[in-house]
C-alpha positions as protocol buffer text, in pm:
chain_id: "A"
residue {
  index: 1
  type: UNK
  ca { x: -921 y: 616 z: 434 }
}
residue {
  index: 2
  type: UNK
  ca { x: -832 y: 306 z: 618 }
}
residue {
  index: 3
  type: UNK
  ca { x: -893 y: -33 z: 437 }
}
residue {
  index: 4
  type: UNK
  ca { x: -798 y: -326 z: 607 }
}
residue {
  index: 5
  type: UNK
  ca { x: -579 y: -626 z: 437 }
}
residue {
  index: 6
  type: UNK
  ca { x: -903 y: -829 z: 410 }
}
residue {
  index: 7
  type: UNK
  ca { x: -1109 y: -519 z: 219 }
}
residue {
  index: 8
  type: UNK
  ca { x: -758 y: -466 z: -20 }
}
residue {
  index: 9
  type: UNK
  ca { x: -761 y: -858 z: -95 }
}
residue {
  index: 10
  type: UNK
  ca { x: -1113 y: -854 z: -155 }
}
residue {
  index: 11
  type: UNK
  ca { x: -1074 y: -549 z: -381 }
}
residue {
  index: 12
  type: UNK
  ca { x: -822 y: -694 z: -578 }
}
residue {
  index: 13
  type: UNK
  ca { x: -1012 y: -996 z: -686 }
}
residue {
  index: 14
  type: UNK
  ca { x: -1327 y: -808 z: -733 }
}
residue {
  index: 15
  type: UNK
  ca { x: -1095 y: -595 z: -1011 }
}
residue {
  index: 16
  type: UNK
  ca { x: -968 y: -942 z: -1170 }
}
residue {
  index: 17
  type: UNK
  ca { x: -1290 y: -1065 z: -1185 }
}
residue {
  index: 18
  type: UNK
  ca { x: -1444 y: -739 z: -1322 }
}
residue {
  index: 19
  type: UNK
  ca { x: -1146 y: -754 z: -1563 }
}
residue {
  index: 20
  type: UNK
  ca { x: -1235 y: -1080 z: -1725 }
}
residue {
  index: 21
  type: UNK
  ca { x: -1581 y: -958 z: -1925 }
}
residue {
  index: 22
  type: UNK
  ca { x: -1592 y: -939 z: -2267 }
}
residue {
  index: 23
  type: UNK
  ca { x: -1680 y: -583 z: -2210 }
}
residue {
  index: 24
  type: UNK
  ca { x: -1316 y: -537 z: -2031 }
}
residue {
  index: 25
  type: UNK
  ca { x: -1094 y: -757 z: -2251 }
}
residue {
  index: 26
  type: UNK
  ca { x: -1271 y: -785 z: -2610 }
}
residue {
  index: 27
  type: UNK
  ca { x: -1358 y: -1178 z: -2536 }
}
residue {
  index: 28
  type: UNK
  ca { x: -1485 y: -1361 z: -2250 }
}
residue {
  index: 29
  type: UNK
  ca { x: -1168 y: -1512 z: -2021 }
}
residue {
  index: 30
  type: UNK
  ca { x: -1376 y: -1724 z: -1792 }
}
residue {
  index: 31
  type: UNK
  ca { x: -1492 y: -1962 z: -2079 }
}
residue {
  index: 32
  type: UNK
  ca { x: -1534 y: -2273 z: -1888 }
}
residue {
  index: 33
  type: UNK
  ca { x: -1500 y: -2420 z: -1524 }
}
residue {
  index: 34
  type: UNK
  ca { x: -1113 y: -2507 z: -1619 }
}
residue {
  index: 35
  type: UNK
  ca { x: -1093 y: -2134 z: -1636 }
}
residue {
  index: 36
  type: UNK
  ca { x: -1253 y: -2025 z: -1333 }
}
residue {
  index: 37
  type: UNK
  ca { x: -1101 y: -2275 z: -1143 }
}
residue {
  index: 38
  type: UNK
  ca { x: -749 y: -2131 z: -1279 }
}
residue {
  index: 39
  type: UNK
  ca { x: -884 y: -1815 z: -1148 }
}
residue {
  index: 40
  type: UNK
  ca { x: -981 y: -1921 z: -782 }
}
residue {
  index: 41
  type: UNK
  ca { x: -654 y: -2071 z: -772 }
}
residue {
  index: 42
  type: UNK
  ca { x: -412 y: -1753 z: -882 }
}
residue {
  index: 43
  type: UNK
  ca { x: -670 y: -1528 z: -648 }
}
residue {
  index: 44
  type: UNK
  ca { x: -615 y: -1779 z: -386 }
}
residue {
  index: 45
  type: UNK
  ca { x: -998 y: -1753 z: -301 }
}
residue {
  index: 46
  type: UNK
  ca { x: -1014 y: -2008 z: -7 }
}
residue {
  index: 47
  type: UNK
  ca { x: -1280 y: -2245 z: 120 }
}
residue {
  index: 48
  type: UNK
  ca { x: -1393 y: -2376 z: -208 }
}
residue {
  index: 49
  type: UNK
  ca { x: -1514 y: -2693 z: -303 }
}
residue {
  index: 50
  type: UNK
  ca { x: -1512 y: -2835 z: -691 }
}
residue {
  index: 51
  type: UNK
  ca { x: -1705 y: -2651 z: -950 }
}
residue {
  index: 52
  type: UNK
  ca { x: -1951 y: -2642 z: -1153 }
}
residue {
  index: 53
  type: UNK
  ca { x: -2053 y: -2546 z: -1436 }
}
residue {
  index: 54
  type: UNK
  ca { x: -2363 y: -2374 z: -1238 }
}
residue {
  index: 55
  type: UNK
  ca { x: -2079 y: -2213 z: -1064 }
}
residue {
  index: 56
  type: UNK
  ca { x: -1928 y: -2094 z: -1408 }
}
residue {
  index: 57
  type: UNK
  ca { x: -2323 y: -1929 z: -1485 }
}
residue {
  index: 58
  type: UNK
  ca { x: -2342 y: -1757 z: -1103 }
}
residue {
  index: 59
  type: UNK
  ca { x: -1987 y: -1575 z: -1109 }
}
residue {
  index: 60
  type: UNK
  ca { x: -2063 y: -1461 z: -1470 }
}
residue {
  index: 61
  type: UNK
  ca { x: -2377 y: -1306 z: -1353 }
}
residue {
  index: 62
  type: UNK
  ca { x: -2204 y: -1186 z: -1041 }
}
residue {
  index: 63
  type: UNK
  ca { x: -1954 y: -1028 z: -1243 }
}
residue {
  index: 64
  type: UNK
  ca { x: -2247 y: -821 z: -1450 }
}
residue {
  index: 65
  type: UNK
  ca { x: -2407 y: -705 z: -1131 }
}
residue {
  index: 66
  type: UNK
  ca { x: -2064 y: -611 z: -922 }
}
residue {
  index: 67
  type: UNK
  ca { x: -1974 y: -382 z: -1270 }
}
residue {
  index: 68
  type: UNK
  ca { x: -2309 y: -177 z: -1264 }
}
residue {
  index: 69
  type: UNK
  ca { x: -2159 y: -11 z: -917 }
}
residue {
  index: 70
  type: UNK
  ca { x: -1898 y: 87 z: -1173 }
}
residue {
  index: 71
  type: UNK
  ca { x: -2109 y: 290 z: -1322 }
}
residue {
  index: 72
  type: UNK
  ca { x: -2380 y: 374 z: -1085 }
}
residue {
  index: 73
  type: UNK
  ca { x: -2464 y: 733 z: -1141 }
}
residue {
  index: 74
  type: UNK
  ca { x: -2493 y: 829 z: -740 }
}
residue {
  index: 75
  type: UNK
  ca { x: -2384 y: 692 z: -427 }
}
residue {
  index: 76
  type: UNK
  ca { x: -2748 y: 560 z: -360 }
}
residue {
  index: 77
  type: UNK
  ca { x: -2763 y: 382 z: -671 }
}
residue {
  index: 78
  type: UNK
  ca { x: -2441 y: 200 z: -581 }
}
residue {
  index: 79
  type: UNK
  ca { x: -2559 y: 159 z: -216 }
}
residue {
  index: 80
  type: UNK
  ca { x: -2864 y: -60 z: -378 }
}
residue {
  index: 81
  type: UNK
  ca { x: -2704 y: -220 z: -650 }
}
residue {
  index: 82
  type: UNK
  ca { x: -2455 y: -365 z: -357 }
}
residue {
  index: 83
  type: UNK
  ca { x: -2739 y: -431 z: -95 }
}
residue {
  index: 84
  type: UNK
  ca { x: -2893 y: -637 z: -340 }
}
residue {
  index: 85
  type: UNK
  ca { x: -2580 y: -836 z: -436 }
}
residue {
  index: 86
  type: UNK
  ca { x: -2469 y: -886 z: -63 }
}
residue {
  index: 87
  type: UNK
  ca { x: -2845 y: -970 z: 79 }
}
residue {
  index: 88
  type: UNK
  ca { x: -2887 y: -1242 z: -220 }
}
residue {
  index: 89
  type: UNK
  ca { x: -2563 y: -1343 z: -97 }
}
residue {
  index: 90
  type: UNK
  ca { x: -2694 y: -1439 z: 244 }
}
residue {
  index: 91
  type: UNK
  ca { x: -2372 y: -1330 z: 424 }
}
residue {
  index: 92
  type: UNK
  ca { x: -2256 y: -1520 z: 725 }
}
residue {
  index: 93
  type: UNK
  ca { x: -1997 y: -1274 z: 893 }
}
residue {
  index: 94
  type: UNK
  ca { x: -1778 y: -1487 z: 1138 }
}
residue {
  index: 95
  type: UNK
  ca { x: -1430 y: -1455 z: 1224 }
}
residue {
  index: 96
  type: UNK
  ca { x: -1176 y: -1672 z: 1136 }
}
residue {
  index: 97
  type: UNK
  ca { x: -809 y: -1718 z: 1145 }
}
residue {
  index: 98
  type: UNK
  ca { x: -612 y: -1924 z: 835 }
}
residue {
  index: 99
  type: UNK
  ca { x: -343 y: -1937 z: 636 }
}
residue {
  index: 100
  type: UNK
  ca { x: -75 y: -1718 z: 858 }
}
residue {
  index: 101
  type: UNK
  ca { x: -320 y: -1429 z: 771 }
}
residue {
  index: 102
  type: UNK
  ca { x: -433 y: -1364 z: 1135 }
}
residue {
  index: 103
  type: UNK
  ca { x: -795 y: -1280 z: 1267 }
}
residue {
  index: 104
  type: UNK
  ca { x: -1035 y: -1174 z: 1008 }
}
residue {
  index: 105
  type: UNK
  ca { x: -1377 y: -1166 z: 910 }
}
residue {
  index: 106
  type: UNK
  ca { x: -1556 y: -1403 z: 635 }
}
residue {
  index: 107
  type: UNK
  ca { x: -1846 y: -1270 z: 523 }
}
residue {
  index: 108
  type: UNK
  ca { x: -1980 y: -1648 z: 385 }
}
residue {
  index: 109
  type: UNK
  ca { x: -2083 y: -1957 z: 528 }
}
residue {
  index: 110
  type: UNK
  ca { x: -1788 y: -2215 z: 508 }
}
residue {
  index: 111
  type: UNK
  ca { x: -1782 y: -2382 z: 180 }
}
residue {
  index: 112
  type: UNK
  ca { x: -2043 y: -2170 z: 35 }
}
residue {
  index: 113
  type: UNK
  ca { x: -2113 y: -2199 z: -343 }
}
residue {
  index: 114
  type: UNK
  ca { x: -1855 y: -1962 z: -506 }
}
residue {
  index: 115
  type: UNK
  ca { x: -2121 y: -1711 z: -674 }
}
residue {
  index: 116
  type: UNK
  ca { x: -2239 y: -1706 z: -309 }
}
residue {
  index: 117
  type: UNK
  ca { x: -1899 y: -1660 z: -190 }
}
residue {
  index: 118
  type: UNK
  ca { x: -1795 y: -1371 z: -416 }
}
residue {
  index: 119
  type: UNK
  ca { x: -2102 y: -1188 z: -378 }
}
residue {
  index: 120
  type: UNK
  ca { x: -2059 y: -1197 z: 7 }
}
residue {
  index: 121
  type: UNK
  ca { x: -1692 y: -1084 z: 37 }
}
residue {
  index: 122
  type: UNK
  ca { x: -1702 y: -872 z: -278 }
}
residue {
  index: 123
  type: UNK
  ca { x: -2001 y: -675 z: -210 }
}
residue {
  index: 124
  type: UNK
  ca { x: -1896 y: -633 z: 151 }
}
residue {
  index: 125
  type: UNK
  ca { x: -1581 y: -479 z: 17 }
}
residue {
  index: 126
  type: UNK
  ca { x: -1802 y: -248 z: -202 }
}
residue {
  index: 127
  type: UNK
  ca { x: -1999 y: -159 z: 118 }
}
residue {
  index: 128
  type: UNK
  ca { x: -1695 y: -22 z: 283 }
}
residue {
  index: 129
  type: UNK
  ca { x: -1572 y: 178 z: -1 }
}
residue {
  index: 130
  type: UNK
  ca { x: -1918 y: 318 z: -34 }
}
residue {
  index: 131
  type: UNK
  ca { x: -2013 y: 378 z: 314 }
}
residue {
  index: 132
  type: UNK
  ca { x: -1630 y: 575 z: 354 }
}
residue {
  index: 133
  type: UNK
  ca { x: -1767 y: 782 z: 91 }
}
residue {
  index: 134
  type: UNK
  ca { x: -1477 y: 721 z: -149 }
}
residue {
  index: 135
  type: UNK
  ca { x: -1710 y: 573 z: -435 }
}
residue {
  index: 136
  type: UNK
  ca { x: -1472 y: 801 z: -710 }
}
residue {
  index: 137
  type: UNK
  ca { x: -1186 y: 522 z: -632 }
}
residue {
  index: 138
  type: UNK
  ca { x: -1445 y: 334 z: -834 }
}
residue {
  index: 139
  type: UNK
  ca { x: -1292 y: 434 z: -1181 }
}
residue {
  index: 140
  type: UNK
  ca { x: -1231 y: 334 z: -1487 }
}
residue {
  index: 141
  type: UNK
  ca { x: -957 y: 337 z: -1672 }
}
residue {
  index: 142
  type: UNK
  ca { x: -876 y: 662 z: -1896 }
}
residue {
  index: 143
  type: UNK
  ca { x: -669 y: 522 z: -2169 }
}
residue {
  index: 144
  type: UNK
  ca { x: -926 y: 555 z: -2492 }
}
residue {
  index: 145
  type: UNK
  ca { x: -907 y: 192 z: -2600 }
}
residue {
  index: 146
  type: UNK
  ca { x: -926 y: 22 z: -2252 }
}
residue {
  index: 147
  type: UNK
  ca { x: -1249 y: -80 z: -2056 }
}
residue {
  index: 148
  type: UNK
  ca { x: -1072 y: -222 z: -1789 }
}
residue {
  index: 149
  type: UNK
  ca { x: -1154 y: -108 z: -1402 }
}
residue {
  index: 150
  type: UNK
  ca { x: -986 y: -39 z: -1096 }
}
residue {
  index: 151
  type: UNK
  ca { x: -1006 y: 34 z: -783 }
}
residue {
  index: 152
  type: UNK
  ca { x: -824 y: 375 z: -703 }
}
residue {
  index: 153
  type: UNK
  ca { x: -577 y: 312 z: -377 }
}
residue {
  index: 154
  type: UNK
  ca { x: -369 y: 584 z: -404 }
}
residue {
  index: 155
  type: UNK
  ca { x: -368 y: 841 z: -123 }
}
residue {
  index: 156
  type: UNK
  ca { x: -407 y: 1153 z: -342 }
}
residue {
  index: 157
  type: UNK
  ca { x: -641 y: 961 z: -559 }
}
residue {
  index: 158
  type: UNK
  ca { x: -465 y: 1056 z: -897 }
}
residue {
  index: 159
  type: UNK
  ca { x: -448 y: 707 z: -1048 }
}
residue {
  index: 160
  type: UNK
  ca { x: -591 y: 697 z: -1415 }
}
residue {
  index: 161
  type: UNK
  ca { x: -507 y: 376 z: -1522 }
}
residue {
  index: 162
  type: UNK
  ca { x: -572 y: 32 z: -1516 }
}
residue {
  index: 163
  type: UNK
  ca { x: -209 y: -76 z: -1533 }
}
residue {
  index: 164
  type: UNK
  ca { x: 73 y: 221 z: -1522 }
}
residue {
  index: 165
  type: UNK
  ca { x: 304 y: 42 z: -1710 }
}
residue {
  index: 166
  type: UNK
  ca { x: 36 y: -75 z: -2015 }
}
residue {
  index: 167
  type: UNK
  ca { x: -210 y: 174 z: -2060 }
}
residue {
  index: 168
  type: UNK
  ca { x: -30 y: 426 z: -1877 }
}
residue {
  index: 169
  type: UNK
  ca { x: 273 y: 426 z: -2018 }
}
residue {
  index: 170
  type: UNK
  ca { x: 139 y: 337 z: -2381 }
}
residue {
  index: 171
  type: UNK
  ca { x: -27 y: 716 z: -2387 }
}
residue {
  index: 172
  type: UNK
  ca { x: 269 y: 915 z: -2249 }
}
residue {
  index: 173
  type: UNK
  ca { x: 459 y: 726 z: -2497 }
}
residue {
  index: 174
  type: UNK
  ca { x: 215 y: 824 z: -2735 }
}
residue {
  index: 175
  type: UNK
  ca { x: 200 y: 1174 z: -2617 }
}
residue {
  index: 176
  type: UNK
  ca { x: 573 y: 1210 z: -2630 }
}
residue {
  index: 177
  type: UNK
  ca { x: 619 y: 1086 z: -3016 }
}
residue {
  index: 178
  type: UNK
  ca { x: 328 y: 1334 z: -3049 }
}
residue {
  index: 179
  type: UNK
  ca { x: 537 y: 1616 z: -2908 }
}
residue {
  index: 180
  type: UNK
  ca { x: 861 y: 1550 z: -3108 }
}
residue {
  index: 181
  type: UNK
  ca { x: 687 y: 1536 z: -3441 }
}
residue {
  index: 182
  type: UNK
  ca { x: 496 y: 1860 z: -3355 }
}
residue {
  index: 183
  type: UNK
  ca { x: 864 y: 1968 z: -3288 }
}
residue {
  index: 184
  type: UNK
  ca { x: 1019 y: 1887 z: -3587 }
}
residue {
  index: 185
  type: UNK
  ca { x: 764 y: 2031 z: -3795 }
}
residue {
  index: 186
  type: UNK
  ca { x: 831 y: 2386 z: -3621 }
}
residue {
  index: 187
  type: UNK
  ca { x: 1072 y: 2600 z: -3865 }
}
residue {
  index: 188
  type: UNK
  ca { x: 1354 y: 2668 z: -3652 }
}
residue {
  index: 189
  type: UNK
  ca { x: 1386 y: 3093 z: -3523 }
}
């Protein structure tokens, strides 16, 4: 599957964003427009103007509706839960070319509100992974105590964590110590 720089970008911040629920982390992390403004800035989401706290309210909402394509249970569910979030959106596709990062397409109007924004670029990301067919690079992660999410961009699709060297390595750590005591408690032949 191709996926262009723009659809990886836009993938990454949809994962960060996903990743900041209560539901992902135990407590919300985008308590207040100080936050979210911390996270436009390390996401370098461009073509923003200040925020609001109206802005806060939209991109938590957002955030609720991108995660139920998560879950969807079939690739038409997903199909409409990301319709919905792109058309309310009110995408303005245009190409543009900024920042060193060559031609590329915007899927907002300039300066759009940044629920607006989001919905647009993330949900157009979600399109393409869905209309490839590669909705199981939707996961979530596999480590017992972790609700976290991410987007599967490996080309043999075997990734089952969140973060390799967290969750990851925390059960094959696990699993290890696991082994060895099972191995001292063998009698010896």
């Amino acid at each position: 599957m191709l996926i262009t720089h723009d659809t990886e970008c836009a993938l990454s911040i949809l994962v960060e964003l996903l990743n900041t629920s209560p539901d992902a982390c135990g407590s919300e992390q985008l308590t207040d427009v100080a936050a979210l403004d911390a996270f436009v800035v390390r996401q370098e989401i461009s073509e923003i103007d200040s925020l609001t706290p109206a802005d806060l309210r939209a991109v938590q909402q957002l955030r609720a509706r991108l995660r139920e394509v998560f879950s969807a249970g079939s690739t038409d569910e997903a199909a409409e839960l990301v319709n919905a979030v792109v058309a309310a959106a009110g995408t303005t596709p245009r190409l543009t070319n900024h920042d060193h990062h060559g031609w590329h397409i915007h899927y907002f109007a300039p300066h759009a509100a940044l629920g607006d924004h989001l919905a647009a670029e993330l949900g157009m990301a979600l399109a393409f992974i869905v209309m490839a067919g590669e909705r199981e690079r939707l996961r979530n992660c596999e480590a017992p105590d972790c609700a976290r999410v991410f987007v599967d961009l490996s080309r043999n699709r075997s990734r089952r964590y969140c973060d390799s060297r967290t969750c990851g390595n925390r059960l094959h750590v696990a699993a290890y110590r696991a082994r060895q005591r099972s191995a001292e408690t063998v009698p010896s032949a």
